[in-house]
C-alpha positions as YAML, in Angstrom:
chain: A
units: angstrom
residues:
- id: 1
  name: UNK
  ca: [-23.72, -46.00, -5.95]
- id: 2
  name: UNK
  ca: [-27.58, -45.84, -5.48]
- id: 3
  name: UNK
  ca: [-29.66, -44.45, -2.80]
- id: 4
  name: UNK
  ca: [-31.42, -48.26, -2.54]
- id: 5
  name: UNK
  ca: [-29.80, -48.67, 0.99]
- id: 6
  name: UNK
  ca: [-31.20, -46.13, 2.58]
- id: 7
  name: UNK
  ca: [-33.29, -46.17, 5.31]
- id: 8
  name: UNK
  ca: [-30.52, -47.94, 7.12]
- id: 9
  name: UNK
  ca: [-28.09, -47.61, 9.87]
- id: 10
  name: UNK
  ca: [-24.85, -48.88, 9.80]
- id: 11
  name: UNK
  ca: [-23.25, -49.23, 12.93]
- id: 12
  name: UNK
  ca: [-19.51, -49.54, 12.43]
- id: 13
  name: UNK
  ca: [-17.42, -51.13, 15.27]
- id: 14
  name: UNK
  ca: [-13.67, -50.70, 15.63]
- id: 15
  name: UNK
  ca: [-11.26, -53.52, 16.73]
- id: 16
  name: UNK
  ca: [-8.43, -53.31, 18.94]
- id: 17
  name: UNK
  ca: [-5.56, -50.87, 18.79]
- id: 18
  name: UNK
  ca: [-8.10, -48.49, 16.67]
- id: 19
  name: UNK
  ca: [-10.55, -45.75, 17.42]
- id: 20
  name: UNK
  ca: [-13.47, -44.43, 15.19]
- id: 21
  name: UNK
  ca: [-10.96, -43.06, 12.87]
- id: 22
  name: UNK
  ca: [-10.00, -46.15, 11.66]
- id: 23
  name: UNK
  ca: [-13.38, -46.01, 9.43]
- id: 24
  name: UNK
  ca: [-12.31, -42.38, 8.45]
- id: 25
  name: UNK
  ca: [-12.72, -43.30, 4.21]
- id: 26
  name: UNK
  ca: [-15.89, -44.90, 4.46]
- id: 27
  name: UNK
  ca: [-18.02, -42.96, 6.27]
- id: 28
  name: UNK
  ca: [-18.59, -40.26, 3.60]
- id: 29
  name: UNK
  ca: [-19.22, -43.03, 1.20]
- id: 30
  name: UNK
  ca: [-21.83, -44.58, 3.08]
- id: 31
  name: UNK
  ca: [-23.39, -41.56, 3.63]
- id: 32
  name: UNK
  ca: [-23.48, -40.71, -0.09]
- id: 33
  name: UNK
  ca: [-24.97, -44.52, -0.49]
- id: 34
  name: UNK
  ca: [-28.16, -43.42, 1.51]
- id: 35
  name: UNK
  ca: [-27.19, -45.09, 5.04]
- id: 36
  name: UNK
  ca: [-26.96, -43.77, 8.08]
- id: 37
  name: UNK
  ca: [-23.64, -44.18, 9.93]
- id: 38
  name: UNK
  ca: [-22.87, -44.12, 13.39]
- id: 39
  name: UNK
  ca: [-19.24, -45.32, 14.88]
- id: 40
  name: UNK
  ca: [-19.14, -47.03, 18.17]
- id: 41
  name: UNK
  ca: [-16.79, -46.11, 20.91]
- id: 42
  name: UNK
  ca: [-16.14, -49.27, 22.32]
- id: 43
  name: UNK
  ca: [-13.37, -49.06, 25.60]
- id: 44
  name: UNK
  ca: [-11.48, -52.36, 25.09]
- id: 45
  name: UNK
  ca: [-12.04, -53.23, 28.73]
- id: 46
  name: UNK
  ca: [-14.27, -56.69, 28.41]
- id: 47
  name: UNK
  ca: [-15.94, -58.12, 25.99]
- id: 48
  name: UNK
  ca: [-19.39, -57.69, 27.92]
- id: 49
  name: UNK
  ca: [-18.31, -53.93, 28.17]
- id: 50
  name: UNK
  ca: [-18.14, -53.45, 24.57]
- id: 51
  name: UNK
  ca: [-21.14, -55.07, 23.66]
- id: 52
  name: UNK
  ca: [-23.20, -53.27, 26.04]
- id: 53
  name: UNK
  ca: [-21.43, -50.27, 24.51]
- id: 54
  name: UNK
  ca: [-22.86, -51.22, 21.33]
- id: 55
  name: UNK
  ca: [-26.09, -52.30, 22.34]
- id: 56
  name: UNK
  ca: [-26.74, -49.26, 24.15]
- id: 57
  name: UNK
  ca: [-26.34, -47.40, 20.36]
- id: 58
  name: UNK
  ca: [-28.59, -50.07, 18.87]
- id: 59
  name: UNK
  ca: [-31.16, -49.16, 20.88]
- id: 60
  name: UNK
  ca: [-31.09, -45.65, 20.21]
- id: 61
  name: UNK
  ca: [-31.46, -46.29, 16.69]
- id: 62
  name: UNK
  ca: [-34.93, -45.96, 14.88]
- id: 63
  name: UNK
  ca: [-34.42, -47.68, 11.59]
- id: 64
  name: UNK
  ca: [-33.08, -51.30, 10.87]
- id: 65
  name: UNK
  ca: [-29.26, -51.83, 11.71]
- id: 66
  name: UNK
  ca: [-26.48, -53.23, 9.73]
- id: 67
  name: UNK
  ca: [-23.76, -54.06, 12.66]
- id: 68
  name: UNK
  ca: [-19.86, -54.08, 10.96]
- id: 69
  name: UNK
  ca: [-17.62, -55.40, 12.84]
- id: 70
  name: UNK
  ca: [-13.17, -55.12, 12.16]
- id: 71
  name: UNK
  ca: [-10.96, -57.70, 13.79]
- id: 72
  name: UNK
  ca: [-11.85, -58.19, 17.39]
- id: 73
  name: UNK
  ca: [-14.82, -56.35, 17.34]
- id: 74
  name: UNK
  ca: [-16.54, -59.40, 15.40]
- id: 75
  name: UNK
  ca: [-17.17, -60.99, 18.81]
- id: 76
  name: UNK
  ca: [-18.47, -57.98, 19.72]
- id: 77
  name: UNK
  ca: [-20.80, -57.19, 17.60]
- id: 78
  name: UNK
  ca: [-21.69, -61.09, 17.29]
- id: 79
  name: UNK
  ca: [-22.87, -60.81, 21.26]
- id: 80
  name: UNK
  ca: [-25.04, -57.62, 20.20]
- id: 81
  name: UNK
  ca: [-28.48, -59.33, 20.67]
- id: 82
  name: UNK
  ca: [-31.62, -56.95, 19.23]
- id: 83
  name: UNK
  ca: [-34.37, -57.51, 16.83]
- id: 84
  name: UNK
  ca: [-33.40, -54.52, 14.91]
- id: 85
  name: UNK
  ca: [-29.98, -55.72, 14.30]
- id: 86
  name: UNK
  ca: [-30.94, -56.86, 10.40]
- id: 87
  name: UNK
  ca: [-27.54, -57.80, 9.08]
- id: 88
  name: UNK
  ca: [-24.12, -59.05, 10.41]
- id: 89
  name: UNK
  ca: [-20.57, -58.08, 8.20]
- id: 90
  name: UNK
  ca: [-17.34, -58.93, 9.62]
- id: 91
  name: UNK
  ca: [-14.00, -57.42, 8.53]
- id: 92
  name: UNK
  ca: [-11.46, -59.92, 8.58]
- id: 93
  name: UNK
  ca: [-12.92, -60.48, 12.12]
- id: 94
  name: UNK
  ca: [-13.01, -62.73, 14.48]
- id: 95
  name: UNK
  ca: [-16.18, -64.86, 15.23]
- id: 96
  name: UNK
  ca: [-16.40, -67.41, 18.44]
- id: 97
  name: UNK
  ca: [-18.97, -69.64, 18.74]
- id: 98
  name: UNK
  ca: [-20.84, -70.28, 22.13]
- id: 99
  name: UNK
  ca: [-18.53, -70.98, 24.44]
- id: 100
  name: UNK
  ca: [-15.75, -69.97, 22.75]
- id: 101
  name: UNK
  ca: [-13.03, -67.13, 23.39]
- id: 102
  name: UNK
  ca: [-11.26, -64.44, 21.28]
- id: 103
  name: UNK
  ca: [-7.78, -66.07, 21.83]
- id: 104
  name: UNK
  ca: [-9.42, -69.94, 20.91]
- id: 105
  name: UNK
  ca: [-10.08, -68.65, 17.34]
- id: 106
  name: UNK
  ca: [-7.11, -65.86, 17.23]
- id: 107
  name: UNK
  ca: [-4.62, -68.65, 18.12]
- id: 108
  name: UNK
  ca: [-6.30, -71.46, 16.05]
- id: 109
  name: UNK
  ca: [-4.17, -71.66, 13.33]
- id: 110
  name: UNK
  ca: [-0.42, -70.79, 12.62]
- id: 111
  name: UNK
  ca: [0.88, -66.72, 13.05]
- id: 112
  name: UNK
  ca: [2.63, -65.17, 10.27]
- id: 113
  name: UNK
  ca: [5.95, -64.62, 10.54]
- id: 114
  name: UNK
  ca: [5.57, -60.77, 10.62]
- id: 115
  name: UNK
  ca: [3.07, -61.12, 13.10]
- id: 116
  name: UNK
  ca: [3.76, -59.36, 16.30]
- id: 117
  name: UNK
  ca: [4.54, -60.14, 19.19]
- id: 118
  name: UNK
  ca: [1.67, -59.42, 21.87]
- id: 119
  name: UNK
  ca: [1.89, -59.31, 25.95]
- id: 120
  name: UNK
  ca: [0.21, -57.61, 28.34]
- id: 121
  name: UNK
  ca: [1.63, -55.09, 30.72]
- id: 122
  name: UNK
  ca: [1.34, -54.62, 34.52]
- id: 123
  name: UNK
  ca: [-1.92, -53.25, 34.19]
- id: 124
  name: UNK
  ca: [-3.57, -56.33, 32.08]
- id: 125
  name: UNK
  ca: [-3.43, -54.13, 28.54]
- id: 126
  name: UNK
  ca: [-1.93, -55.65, 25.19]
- id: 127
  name: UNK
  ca: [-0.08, -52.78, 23.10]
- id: 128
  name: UNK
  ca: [0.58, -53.23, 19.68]
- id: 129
  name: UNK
  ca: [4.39, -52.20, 18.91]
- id: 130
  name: UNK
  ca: [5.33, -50.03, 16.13]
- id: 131
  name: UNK
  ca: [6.55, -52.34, 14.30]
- id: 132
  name: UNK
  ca: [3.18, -54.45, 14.10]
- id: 133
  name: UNK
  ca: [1.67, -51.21, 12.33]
- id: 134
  name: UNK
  ca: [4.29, -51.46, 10.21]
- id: 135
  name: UNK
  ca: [4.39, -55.39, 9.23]
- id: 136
  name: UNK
  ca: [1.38, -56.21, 10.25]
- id: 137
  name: UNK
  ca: [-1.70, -54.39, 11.16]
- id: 138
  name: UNK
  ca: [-1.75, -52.03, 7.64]
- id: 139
  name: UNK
  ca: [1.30, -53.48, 6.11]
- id: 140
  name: UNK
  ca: [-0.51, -51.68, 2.75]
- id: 141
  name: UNK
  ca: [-0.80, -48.33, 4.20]
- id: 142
  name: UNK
  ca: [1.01, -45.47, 3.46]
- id: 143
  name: UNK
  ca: [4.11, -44.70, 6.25]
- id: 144
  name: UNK
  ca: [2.20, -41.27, 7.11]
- id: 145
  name: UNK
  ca: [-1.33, -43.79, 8.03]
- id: 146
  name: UNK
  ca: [0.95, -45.79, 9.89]
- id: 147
  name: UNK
  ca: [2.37, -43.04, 12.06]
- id: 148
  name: UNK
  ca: [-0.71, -42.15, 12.73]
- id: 149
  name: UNK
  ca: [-2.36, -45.31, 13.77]
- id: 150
  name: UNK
  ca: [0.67, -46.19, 15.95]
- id: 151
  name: UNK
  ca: [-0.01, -42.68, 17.85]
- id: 152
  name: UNK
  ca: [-4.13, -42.57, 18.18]
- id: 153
  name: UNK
  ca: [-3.79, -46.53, 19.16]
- id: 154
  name: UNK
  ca: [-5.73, -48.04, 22.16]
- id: 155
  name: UNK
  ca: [-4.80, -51.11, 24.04]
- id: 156
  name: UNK
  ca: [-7.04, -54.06, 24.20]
- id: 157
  name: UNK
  ca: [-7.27, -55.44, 27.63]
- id: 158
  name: UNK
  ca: [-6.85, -59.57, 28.31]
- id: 159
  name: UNK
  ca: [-10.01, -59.41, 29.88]
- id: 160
  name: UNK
  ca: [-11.75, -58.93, 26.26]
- id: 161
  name: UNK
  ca: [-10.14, -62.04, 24.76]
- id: 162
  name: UNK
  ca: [-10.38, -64.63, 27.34]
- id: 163
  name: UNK
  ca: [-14.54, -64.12, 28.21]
- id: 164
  name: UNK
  ca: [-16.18, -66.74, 26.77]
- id: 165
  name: UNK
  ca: [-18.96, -65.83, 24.41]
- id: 166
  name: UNK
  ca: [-22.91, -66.84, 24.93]
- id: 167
  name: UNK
  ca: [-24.91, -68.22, 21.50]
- id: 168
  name: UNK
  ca: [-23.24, -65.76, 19.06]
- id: 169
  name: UNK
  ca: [-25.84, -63.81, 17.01]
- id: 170
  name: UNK
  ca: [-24.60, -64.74, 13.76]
- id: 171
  name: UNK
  ca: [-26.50, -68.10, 14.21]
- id: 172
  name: UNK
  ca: [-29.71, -66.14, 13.91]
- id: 173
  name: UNK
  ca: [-28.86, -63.22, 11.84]
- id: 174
  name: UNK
  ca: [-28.04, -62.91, 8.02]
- id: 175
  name: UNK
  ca: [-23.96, -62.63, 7.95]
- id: 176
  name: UNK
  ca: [-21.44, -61.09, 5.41]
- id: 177
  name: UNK
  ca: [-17.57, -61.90, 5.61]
- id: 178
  name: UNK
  ca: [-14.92, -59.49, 3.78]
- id: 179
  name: UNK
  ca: [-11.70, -62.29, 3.91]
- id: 180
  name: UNK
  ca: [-9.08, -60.98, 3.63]
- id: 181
  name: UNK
  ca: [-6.15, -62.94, 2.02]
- id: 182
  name: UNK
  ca: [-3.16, -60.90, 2.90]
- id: 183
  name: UNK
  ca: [-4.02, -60.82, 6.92]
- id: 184
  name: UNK
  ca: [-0.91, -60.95, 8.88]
- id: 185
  name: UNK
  ca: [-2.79, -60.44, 12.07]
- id: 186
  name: UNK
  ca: [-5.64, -63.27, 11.33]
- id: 187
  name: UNK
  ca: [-4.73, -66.16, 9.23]
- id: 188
  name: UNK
  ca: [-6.77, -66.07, 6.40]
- id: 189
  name: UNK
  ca: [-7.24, -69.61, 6.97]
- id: 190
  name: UNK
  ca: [-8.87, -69.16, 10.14]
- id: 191
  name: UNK
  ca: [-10.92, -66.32, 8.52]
- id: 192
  name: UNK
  ca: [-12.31, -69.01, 5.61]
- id: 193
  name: UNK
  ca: [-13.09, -71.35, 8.26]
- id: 194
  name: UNK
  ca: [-15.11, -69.00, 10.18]
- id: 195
  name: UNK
  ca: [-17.00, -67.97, 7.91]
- id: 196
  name: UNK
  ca: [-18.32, -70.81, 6.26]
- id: 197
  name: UNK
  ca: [-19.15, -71.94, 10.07]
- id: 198
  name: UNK
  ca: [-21.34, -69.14, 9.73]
- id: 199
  name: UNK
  ca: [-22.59, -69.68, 6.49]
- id: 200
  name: UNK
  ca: [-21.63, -65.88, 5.57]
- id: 201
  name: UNK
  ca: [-21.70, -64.50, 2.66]
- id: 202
  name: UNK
  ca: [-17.91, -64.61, 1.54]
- id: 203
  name: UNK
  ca: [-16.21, -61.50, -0.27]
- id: 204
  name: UNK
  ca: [-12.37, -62.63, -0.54]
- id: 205
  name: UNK
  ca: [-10.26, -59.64, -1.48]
- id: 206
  name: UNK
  ca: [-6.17, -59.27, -1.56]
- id: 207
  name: UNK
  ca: [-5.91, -57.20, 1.08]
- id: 208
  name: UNK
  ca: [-4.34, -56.82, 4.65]
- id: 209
  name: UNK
  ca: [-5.72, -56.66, 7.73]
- id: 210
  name: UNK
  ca: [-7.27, -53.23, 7.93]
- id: 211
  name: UNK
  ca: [-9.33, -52.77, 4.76]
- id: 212
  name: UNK
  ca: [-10.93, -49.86, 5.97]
- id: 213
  name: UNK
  ca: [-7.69, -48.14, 5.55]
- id: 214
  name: UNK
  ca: [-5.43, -49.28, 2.85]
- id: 215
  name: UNK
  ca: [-8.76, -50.81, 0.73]
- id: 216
  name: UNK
  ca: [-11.92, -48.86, 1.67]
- id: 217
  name: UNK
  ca: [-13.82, -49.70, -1.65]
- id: 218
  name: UNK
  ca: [-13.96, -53.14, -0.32]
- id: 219
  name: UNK
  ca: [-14.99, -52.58, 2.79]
- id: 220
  name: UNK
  ca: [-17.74, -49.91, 1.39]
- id: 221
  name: UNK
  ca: [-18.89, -52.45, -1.08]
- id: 222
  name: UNK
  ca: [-19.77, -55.28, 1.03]
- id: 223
  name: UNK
  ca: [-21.56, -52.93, 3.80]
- id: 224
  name: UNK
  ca: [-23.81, -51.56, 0.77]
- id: 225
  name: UNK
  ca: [-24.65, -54.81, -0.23]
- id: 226
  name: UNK
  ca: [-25.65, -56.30, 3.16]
- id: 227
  name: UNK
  ca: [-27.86, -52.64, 3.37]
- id: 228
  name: UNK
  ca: [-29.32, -53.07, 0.39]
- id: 229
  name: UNK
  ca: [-30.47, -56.49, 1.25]
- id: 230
  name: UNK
  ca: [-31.96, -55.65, 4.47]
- id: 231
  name: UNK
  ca: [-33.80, -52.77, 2.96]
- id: 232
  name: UNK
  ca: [-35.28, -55.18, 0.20]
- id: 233
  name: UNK
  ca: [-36.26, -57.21, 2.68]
...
């Protein structure tokens, strides 16, 4: 890879059930592309939480940002509103327009059949059971990753899927969209027809539902590319 992207932060954004780890093979990469990288600990506790999380990073950050967003964490960093937020790219991730919920476009379109089962406990969080690392969430990564997710896993509380989301920032901001065809979690269908609401750029790849994982090249390619085109800009 060149040095062309740099001068650029990317701000990487983990969904639910994850943690900054979950970027773990393409940090180093990015770094060795020229970009900046920063992960953001968001808490899972509202959607207006974690974008203010995010936000709050954004703002701290001197050169033009390149927001990445995995799974959930597309609405999040689709309610991120700055001026020096340059470039959008969502990881098979979820996008709701104004008005709109998490759940609305999770539960749009059919689950798969290895799909988990997910319900909230007492205290309003959604868990993800071992066997949805296993089936589901990575079904591509290696039993030792899997262990290992299930373990350093955070819970997602209702509260971040049922808040309606404002005029989304994708509407105003150049968009990238890694689909990814063997999603168990978010029907690839769903994914298409997100993204071409957006009018994203589309990079379809055979893999599951946490790229950054079991497929970092793909992940690493399409955040260089977005970079690359904000820096030419």
């Amino acid at each position: 890879m060149t040095s062309s992207a740099s001068g650029v932060t990317a701000v990487l954004v983990h969904g639910a059930w994850a943690d900054g780890s979950s970027w773990s093979k393409v940090i180093v990469p990015l770094r060795n592309a020229g970009l900046d990288v920063v992960c953001a600990p968001i808490p899972l506790t509202s959607l207006t939480d974690d974008s203010n999380v995010v936000a709050s990073i954004v703002e701290r950050t001197h050169s033009p940002v390149v927001l990445v967003g995995h799974a959930y964490a597309g609405a999040v960093i689709g309610s991120v509103k700055s001026d020096n937020v340059k470039a959008l790219v969502f990881i098979a991730a979820l996008a709701p327009d104004a008005g709109e919920t998490v759940a609305d476009v999770f539960y749009r379109d059919d689950r798969h059949a290895d799909a988990p089962e997910l319900t909230p406990d007492a205290r309003g969080f959604i868990w993800m059971p071992d066997v949805g690392f296993d089936k589901a969430f990575a079904q591509n990564a290696t039993a030792a990753e899997k262990v290992v997710s299930a373990a350093v896993q955070r819970p997602i509380s209702v509260e971040c899927i049922k808040q309606a989301v404002t005029e989304p920032a994708w509407k105003s901001t150049k968009s990238w969209y890694l689909l990814a065809e063997e999603d168990r979690m978010i029907n690839p269908q769903t994914q298409r027809w997100m993204a071409e609401r957006m009018k994203a750029s589309v990079r379809a790849h055979n893999v599951d539902h946490t790229p950054s994982l079991t497929a970092p090249e793909t992940v690493i390619d399409i955040i260089v590319e977005a970079a690359k085109a904000v820096s030419a800009a």
